[in-house]
N, C-alpha and C positions, 0 to 999 in steps of 0.2 A: 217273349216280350223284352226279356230285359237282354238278350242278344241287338233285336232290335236298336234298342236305346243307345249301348253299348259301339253300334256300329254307325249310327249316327253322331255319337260325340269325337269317333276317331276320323268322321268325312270330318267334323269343322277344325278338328283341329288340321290336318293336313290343311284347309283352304287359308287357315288364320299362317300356318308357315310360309304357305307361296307366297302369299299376300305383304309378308315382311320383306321377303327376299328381293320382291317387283320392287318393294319401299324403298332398300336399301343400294340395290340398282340404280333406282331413279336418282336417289341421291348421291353418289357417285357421280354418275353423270351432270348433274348440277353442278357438283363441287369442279368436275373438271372443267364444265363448258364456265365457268368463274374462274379458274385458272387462266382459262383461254384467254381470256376476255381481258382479264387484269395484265396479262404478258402482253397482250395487243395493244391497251392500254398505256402501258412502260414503254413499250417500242414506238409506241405514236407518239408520244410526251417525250423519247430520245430524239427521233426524228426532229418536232420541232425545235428543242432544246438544241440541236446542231445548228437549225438555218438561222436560229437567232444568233449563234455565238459566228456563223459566217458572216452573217450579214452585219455584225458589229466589227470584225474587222474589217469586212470591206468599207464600212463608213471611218474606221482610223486609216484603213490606205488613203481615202480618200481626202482625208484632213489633213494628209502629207503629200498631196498630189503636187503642189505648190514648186515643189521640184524639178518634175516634168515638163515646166514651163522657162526654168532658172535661161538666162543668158550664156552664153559662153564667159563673157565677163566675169558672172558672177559664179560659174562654176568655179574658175583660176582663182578664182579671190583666197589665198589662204585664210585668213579669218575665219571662213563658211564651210573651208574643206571639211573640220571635224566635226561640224553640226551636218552636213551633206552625208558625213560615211557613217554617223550612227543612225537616220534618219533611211539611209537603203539598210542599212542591217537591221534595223524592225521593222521594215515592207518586206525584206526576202522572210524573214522568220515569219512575219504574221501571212503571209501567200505558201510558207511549207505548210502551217497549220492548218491554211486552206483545203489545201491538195488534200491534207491528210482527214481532217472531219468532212470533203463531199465525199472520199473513198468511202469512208463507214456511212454515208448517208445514204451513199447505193449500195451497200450491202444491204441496210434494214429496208429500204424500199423494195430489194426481193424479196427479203424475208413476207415482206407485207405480199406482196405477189403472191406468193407462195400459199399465205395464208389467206387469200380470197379476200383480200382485202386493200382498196386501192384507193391512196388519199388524190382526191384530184387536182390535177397540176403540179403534180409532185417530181413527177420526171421533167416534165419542160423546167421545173423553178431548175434541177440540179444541172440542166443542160448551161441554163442561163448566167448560174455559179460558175460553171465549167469555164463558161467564155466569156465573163469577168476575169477571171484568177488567171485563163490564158491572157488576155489582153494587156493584165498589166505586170504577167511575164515579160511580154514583149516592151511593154515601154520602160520597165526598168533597165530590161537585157540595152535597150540603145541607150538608156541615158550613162549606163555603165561604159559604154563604148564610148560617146562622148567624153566623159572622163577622164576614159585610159587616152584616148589620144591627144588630150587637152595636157594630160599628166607629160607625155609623148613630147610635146609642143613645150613645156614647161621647160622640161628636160635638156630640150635642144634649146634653147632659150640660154636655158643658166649654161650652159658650155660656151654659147658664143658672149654671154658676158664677161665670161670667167676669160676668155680668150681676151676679149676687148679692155677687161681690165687691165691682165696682165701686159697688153702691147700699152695700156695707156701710163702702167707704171715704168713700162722703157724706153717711151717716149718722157714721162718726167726724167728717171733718172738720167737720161741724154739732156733736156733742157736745163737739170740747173748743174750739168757739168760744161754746159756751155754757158750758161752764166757765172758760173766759177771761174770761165778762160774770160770771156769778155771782160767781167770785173777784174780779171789780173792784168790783161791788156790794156782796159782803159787805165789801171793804176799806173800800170806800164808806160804809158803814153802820156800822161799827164807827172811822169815822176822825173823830178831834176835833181841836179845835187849843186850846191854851192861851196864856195869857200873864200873865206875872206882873210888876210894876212901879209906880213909883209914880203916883199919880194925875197928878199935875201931867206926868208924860212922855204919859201912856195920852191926855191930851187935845190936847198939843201934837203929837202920834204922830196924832192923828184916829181914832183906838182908838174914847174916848171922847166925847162930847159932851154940854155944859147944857142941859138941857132943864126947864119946869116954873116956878115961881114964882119970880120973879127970878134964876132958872139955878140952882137950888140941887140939882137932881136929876142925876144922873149916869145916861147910858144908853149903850149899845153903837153906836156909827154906824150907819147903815143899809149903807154899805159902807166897812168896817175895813178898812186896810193889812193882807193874811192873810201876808203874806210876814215881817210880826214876830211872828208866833206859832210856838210848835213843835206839832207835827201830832203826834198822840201813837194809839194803837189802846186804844180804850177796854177793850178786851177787856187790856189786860197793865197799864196803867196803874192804879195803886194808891195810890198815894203820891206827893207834889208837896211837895219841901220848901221851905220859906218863910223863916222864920228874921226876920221884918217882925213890927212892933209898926202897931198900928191898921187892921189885915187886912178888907178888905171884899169879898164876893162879886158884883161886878156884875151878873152874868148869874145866870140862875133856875136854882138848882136845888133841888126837892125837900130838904125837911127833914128829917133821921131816913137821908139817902142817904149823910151824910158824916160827919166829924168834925175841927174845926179843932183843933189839942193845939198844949197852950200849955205854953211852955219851963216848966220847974220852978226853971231858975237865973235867967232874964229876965224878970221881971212883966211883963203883960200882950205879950209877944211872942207871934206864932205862930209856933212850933216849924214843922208841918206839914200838909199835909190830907191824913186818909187816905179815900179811898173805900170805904164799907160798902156799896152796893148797885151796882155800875154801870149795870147796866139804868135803875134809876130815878133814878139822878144826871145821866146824858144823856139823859135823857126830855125833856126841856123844851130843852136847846138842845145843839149838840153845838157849843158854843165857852164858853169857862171865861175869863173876865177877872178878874184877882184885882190889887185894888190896894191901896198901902199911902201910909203917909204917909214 
């Protein structure tokens, strides 16, 4: 009997050990199929957590798209250039980001392949990213190229300025070196000299000299001391007052050009010579010898 007994409490205990061991099994397997589950969980919450941070940058490319549309005007426009190159340099930076979070989005999406498990539309959404991020590769990549040939244009621009200025500065400095001749010219032309004295100094001066029938003619040197005359602009020159009795004109000019006025208190003095025509009173010579006794 108590063999019996004996051989009966060592079956349940053997049945009470499998029975923990199935337990412990079981759980095990629970704890892993919850691992599973939680890691699939993380990977699907990354997955998402990527499309939302692509697809917020693709809605800030798209709040800079504004560019894409600029005019050639306003590309040139220096003002806009450095707001233009910081605005493609966070499109190119925010499209590497791109490139580089759908890479890892197609990785976890095999991962999920892999693990039996497949979020639907998951691969067309990353296709659709794909050809987004290429599309506005491509419209960046021309608007770059627009630039660089605008820059190109810019370039040759400022050289044919820079050419045009400088022929416009050798054109001034030739213009007011010819207004430097013209204005010496015109002084030149418009400049006379005078001298007023009595005869006996005009010929020991060498002003004067006898020339003619026993020296009775009185003529101009062929080169006068000009440093005793006064240099006078025929152009303002109007009046030469005299205030001499026996007043003679040595030098030619024109009759009807002047007017000798004879004092009203002094017989036979000249008061003064006024000039009534000046063009034709230095027509004939532009030096004026006026001698008196």
């Amino acid at each position: 009997m108590k063999k019996i007994i004996l051989f009966l409490m060592l079956g349940a205990l053997s049945t009470a050990c499998v029975s923990r061991q199935s337990a412990d099994r079981m759980q095990n397997d629970i704890d892993s199929l919850q691992a599973q589950v939680k890691a699939k969980e993380a990977l699907i919450d990354d997955v998402f957590a990527s499309i939302g941070a692509i697809t917020a940058n693709l809605e800030e490319i798209k709040s800079r798209e504004g560019l894409l549309t600029l005019t050639d005007g306003e590309l040139s426009d220096s003002t806009s250039t450095e707001r233009i190159t910081r605005d493609l340099e966070a499109i190119d930076n925010l499209l590497a980001e791109n490139r580089t979070r759908i890479a890892e989005l197609e990785k976890k999406a095999e991962q999920l392949r892999k693990a039996n498990h497949k979020i639907k539309g998951l691969e067309r959404l990353i296709e659709e990213l794909n050809t987004q991020v290429a599309t506005r590769d491509g419209e960046i990549g021309r608007l770059k190229e627009r630039i660089e040939g605008l820059n190109l244009e810019i370039a040759d621009l400022g050289e044919r300025v820079a050419a045009k200025e400088a022929e416009v500065q050798t054109l001034s400095s030739e213009k007011a070196q010819l207004q430097t001749e013209v204005t010496q010219k015109t002084s030149e032309l418009h400049t006379a000299h005078y001298i007023i004295a009595p005869e006996k100094q005009l010929v020991s001066d060498m002003i004067l000299e006898k020339k003619g029938f026993i020296g009775r003619t009185l003529v101009v040197a062929e080169k006068p001391n000009m440093a005793l005359f006064t240099e006078a602009d025929t152009r303002l020159l109007k009046t030469l007052a005299i205030g001499q009795k026996e007043v003679t004109l040595i030098t030619s000019h024109p009759e009807g050009s002047y007017w000798l006025v004879e004092s009203e208190e002094n017989k036979k003095e000249i008061e003064s010579l006024v000039i009534l025509d000046a063009e034709q009173f230095w027509s004939l010579s532009k030096i004026l010898v006026i001698s008196h006794k």
